[in-house]
TORMI-391476 format. One record per residue: x, y, z of N, C-alpha, C in turn; residue number from 1. Coordinates in nm, 4 decimals. Each point is the difference from the previous one (the first is absolute). Example, Ala and Ser with C-alpha at 12.3 -4.5 7.8 and 13.67 -1.06 7.14 Angstrom:
2
n_x | n_y | n_z | ca_x | ca_y | ca_z | c_x | c_y | c_z | n
1.3190 | -0.5690 | 0.7800 | -0.0890 | 0.1190 | 0.0000 | 0.0900 | 0.1200 | 0.0000 | 1
-0.0350 | 0.1050 | -0.0720 | 0.0820 | 0.1190 | 0.0060 | -0.0770 | 0.1090 | 0.0730 | 2
This chain:
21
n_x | n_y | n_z | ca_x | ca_y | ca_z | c_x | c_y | c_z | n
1.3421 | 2.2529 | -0.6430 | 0.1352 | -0.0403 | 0.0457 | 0.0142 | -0.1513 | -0.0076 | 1
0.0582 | -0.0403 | -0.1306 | 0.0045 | -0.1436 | 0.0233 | 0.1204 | -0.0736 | 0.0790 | 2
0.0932 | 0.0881 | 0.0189 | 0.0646 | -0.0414 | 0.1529 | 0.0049 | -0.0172 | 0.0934 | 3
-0.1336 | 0.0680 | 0.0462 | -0.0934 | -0.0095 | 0.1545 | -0.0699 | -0.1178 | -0.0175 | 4
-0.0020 | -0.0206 | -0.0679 | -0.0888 | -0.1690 | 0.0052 | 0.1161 | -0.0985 | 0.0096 | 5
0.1199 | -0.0113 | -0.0650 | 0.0852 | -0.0991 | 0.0759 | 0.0634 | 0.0533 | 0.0944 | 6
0.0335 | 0.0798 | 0.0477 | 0.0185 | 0.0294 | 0.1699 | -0.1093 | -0.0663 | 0.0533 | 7
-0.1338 | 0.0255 | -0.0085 | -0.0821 | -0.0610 | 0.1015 | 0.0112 | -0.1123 | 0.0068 | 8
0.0373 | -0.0662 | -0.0823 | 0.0435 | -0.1448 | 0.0434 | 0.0984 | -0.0432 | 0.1382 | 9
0.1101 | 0.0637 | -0.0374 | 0.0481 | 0.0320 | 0.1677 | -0.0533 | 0.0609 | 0.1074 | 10
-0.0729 | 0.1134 | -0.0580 | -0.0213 | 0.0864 | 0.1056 | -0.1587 | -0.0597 | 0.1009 | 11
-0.0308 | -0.0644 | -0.1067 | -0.1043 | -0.0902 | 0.0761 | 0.0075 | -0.0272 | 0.0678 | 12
0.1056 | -0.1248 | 0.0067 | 0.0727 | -0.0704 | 0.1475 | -0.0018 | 0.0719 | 0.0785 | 13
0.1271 | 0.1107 | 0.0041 | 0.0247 | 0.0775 | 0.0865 | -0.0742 | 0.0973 | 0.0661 | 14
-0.1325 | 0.0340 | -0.0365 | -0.1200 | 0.0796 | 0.0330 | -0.0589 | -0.1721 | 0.1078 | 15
-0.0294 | -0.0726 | -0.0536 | -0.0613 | -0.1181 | 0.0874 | 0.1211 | 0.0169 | 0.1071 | 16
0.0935 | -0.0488 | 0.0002 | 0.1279 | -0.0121 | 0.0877 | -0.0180 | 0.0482 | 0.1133 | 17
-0.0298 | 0.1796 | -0.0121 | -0.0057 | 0.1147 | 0.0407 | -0.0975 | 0.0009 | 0.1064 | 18
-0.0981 | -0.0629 | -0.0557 | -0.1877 | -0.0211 | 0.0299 | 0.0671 | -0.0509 | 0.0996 | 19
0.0360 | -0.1055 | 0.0055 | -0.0122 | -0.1311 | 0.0976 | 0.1134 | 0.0135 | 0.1601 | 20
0.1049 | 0.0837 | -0.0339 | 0.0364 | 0.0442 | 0.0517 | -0.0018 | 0.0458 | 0.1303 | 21
């Protein structure tokens, strides 16, 4: 899925975001 790899670019953040939360 080479679209799941640029989502994770956002979704990165938002997984950390999430974390910290």
């Amino acid at each position: 899925d080479e679209w799941e790899q640029e989502q994770c670019q956002w979704c990165d953040e938002v997984k950390q975001v999430l974390e910290k939360s």
